[in-house]
C-alpha positions in Angstrom: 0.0 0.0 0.0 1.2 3.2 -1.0 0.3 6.8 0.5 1.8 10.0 -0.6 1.2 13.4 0.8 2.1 17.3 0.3 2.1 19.8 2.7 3.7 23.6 1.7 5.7 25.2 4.8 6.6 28.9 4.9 10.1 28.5 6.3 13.6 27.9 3.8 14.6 24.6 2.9 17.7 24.3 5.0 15.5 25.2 8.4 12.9 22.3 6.7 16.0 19.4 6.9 17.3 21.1 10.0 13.7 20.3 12.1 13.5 16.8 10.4 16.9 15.9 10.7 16.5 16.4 14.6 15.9 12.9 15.9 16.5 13.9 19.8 13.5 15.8 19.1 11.3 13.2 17.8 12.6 10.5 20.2 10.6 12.9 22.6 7.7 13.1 21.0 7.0 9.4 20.8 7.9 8.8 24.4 5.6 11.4 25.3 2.8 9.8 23.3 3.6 6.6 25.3 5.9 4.8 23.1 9.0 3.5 24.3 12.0 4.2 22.1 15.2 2.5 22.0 18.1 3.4 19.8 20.0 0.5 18.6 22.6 1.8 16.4 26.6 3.0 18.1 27.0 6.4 15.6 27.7 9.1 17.4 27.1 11.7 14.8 23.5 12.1 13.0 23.0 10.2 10.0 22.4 7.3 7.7 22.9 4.2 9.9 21.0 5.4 12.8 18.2 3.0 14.0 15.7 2.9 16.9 13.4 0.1 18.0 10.1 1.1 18.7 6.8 -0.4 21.1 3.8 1.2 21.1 0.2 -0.1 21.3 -2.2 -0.1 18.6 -5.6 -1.4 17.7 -5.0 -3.4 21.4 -2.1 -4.7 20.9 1.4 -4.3 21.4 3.5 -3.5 18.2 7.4 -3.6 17.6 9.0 -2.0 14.8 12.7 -1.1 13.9 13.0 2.3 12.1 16.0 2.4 10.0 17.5 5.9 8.7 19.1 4.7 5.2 19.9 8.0 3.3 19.7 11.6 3.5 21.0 14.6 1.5 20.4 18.0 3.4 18.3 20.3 1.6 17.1 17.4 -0.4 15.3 14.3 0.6 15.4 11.5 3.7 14.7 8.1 3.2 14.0 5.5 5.9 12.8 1.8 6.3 11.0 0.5 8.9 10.5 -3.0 9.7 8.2 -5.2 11.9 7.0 -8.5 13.2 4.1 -8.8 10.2 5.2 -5.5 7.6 7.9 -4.2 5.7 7.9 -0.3 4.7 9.7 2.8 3.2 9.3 6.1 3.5 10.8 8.7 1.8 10.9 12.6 2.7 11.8 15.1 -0.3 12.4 18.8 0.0 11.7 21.3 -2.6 12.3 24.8 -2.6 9.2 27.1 -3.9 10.8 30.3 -2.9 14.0 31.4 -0.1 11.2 31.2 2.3 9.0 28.6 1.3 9.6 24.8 1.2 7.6 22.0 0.1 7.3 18.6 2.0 6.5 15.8 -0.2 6.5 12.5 2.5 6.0 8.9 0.3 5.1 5.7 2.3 4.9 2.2 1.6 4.2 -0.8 3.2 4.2 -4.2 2.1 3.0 -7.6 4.4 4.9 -9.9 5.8 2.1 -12.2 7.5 -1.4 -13.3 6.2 -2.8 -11.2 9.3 -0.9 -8.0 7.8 -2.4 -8.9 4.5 -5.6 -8.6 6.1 -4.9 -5.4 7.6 -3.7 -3.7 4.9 -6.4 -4.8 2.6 -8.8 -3.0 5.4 -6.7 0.0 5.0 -7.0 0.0 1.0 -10.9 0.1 1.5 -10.5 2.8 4.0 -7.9 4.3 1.3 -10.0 8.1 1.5 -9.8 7.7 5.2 -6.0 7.1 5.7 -5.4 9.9 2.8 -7.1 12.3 5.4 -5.4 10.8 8.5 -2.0 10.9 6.7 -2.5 14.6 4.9 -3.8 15.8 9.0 -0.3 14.4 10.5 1.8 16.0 7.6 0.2 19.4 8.1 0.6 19.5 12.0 4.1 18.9 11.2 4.1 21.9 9.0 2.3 24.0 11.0 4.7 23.2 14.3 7.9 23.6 11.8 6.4 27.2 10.8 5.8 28.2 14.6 9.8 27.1 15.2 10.6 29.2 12.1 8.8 32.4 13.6 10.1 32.0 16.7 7.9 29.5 18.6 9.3 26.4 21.4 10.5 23.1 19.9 8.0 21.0 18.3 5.9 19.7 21.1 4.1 16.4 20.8 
């Protein structure tokens, strides 16, 4: 299944990779949504390589993924993998510049099953395609909208 969404911010480009590329910041966001986040990889500089094994809970269960950062170019695009017990996934973040002060965010996703159960899942999802679209499109945006506030002079993206 495949979901792609686009979301314009009114900040440069560089600023854009800068708030994505800061993973201590997102490692707090997920812990404060209740996941628990482990890093797994030994690089002590930010970049391709890095990896963090998630748990979180969803639909009632418990659900582990590892989240892979496999390639980045700053002011261009991020790309990371993600694997689980039952799925397999990429997603890929690209950068455009619109203007000096205007970027757009173009965020690709995939994920393919690994289990019959996943199958299942996914093929609920493809029904529900109109549903995730919106789901997906709202998350981008926040993210947009919190990147924005940082570029203006607001806190650190909160949850």
């Amino acid at each position: 299944m495949k979901l792609t969404t686009r979301q314009d911010i009114e900040a440069p480009m560089d600023f854009v990779f800068a708030q994505l590329t800061d993973f201590d910041q997102f490692e707090r966001m997920a812990m404060r949504r209740g996941a628990e986040i482990e890093r797994v990889d030994r690089l002590t500089q930010p970049g391709p390589g890095m990896a963090w094994r998630l748990k979180f809970r969803w639909r009632g269960k418990a659900r582990n993924l590892v989240l892979r950062y496999t390639e980045g170019e700053p002011g261009s695009h991020l790309s990371y993998g993600v694997e689980g017990d039952a799925i397999l996934g990429a997603v890929r973040v690209d950068l455009m510049a619109l203007a000096p002060k205007r970027t757009r965010l173009t965020i690709q996703g995939e994920v393919k099953p690994k289990t019959l159960a996943a199958r299942l899942v996914l093929q609920s999802f493809r029904l529900a395609r109109g549903r995730m679209l919106k789901r997906v499109d709202g998350a981008a945006g926040k993210l947009a909208v919190l990147i924005e506030d940082k570029f203006r002079g607001g806190s650190a993206l909160p949850r």
